[in-house]
N, C-alpha and C positions, 0 to 999 in steps of 0.2 A: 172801243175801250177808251176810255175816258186819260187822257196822257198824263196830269197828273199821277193819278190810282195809278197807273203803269208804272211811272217813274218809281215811284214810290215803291212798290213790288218791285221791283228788277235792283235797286239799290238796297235794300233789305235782302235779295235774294243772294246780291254779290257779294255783303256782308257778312252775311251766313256761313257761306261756304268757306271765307278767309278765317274767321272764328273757328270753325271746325277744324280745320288744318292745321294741328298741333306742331306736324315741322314745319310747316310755312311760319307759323307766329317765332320756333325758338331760331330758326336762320335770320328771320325781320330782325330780331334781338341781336344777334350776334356778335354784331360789331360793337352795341354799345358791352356786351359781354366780358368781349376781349380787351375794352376800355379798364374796366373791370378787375379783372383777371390781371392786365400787365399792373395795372396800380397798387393791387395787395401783394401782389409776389415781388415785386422790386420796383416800382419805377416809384411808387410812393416815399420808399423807405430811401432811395435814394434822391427824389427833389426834397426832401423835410431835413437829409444830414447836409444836404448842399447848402440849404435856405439858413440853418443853423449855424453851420461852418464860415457863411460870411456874415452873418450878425456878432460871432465870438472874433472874426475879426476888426470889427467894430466896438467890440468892448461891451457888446451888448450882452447878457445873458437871462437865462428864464425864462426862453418864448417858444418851447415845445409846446404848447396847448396854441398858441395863437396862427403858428406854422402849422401845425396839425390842421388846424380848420381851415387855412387857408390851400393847401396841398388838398384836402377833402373838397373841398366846396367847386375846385379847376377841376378834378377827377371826374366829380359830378356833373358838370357845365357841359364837357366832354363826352360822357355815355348820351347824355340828353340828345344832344346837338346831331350825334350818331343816330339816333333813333328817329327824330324828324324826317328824317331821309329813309334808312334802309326799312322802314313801316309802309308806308309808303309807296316802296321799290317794291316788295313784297306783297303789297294786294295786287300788285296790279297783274299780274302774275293769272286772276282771272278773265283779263282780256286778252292770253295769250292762247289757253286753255280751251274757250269758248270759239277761237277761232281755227283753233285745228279741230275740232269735234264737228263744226259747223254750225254750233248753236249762234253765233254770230250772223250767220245767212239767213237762218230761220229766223233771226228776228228782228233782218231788215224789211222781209216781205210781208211782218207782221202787219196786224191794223192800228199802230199808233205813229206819231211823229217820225221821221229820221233822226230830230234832234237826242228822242227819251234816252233809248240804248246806251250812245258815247258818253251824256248827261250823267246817266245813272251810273258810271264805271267812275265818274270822277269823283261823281260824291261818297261812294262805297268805298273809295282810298284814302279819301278824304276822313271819312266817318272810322275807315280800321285804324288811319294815323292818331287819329284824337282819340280811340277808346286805349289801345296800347300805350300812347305817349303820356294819358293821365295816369296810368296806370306807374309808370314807369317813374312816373313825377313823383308820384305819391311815396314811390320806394325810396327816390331820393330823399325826398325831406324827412322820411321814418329813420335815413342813414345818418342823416346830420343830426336828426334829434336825440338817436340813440347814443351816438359817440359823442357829444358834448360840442358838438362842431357848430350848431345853430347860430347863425348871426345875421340872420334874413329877418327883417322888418315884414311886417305885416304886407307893406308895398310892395317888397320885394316879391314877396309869395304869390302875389297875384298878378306882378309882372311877368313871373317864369309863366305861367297859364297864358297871361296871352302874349308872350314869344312862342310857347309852346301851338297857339292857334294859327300864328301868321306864317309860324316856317311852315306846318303841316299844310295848309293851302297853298304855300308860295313851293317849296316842294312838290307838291301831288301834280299842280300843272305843269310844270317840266317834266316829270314822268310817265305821266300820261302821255303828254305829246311824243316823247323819244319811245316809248313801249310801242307805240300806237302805230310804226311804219316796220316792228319787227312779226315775224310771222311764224315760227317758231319754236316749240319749247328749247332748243340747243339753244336757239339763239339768247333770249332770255337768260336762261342759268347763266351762260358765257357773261353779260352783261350784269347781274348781280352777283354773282363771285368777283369781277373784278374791280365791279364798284363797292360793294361789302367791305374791298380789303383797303381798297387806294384811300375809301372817303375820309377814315378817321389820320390819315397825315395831312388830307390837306387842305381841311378843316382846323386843325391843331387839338384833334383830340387828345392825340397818344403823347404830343412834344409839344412846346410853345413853337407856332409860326417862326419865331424870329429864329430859331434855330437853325432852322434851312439856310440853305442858298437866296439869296437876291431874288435870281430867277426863280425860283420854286413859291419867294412869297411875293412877286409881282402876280402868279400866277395864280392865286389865293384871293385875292383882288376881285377876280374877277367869275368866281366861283358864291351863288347865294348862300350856300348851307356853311362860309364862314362869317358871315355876315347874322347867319343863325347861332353859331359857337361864339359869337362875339357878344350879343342881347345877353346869351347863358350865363358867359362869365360874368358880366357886369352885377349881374341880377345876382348871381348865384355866390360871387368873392368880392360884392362891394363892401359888405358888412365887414368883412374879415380882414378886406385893405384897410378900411376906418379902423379896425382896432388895432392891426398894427401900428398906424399912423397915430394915434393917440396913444397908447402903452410902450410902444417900441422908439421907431424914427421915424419922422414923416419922409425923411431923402429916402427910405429904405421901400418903403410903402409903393411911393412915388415910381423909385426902381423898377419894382416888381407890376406895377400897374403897364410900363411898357415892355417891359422884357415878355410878360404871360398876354399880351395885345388884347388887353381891355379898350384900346381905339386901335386903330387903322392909320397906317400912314400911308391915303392915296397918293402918291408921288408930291412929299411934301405939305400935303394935305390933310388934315388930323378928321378923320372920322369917330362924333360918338355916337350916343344911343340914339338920336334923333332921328341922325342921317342913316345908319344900321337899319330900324327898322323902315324909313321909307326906300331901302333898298330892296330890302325883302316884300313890299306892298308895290311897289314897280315890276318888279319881276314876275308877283302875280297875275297883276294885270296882264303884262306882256306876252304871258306863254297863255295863257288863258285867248286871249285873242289869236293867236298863233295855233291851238287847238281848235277852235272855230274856224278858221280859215282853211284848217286844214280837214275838218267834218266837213266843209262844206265842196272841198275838192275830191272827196272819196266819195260823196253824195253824185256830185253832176257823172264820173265815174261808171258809176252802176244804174 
């Protein structure tokens, strides 16, 4: 069999199967859900009377529409950044499957490559990340457009799409690699339940980073998928910091640009969008290699 044509079929096939999985695709969702969920029932209502409460200390008033879209647009940035990851965590969920059934044995002793099989699981996470997270994109900007909240630039619009492409690959290969030594479905579930629940704090989905502890956002640092919630905001609340800064105060703007961690302070170090994204394109590379070296140690193996 021709290893293309294989590859091709076995990623198509694992695709498949994650698409039909109705609770697999709304658990993938879940966390940006609860992103969701905690934003409409209070956490929104309470960062837009805080954002208010100190612009009226300032002598500022009439900027309930422009706090709105800006509380909307982080809310946003947030479920996104959530979903690059648990989409992702959630396909892969077919190479756990395929190796307690044994369909994994059958189709190392097949007649194609060793490389196609591991090949084809990565792009099949790959390809569920990007069909769900466009999807999921697309909600958002329907959210901003509906509620008056719009202030994405055309650039901007097509910036979220590709931070949306570079986390989904720079994600998929760390997950892959870390799924890829559990054997298990216990194991698994245990592993997405508690990644599900931890990823959206310490990423800053649910709370701005600087909220935490010191050590909690040292520790943030060193984690891609805040590096991924980093691109979202920028992309997702620069427009709505510009209008604060021109309508409102620029110190106020200015504020809120560190306070909600539109950059990064690596240990006095300011991180923007430049260095963000070639964070998230290192790290693909890196685990992406580290995946191979590790195909290549379960190869000599067997």
């Amino acid at each position: 069999m021709n290893d293309a044509y294989a590859l091709w079929q076995l990623t198509r096939r694992n695709l498949k199967i994650f698409l039909k999985d109705k609770a697999n695709i709304f658990f993938s969702l879940l966390a940006p859900l609860i992103v969701l969920a905690l934003y409409v029932l209070f956490l929104g209502r309470v960062q837009t009377d805080g954002l208010l409460a100190s612009l009226d200390g300032m002598g500022v008033t009439g900027a309930e529409e422009a706090v709105r879209a800006f509380c909307d647009s982080w809310m946003l940035a947030g479920a996104m950044s959530c979903a690059c990851i648990t989409v992702p965590l959630c396909a892969c969920n077919i190479m756990i499957t395929d190796k307690t059934r044994g369909i994994s044995s059958d189709l190392t002793v097949s007649p194609v490559s060793a490389w196609v099989t591991p090949c084809s699981y990565f792009l099949s996470v790959v390809a569920a990340g990007l069909t769900i997270g466009m999807i999921v994109l697309g909600v958002c900007f329907v959210w901003l457009a509906a509620s008056g909240s719009w202030m994405l630039s055309a650039g901007d619009a097509f910036a979220c799409v590709g931070t949306l492409v570079l986390s989904v690959i720079s994600s998929s290969t760390l997950l892959v690699l870390i799924v890829g030594f559990f054997r298990s479905e216990g194991a698994f579930t245990a592993l997405n339940v508690i990644l599900g629940t931890v990823i959206g704090f310490l990423i800053g989905a649910y709370m701005p980073i600087t909220y935490f502890p010191k050590a909690v956002q040292t520790i943030t640092l060193f984690i891609p998928g805040s590096y991924t919630a980093g691109l979202f905001r920028n992309f997702f609340m620069g427009g709505a910091v510009e209008n604060i800064a021109v309508t409102l105060s620029k110190e106020f703007a200015a504020a809120l640009e560190q306070e909600f961690s539109l950059t990064f302070d690596f240990f006095g170090l300011e991180l923007g969008i430049p260095v963000m994204a070639a964070v998230l394109a290192v790290a693909a590379v890196l685990f992406a290699g580290l995946n191979v070296l590790a195909a290549v140690l379960r190869a000599r193996r067997t």
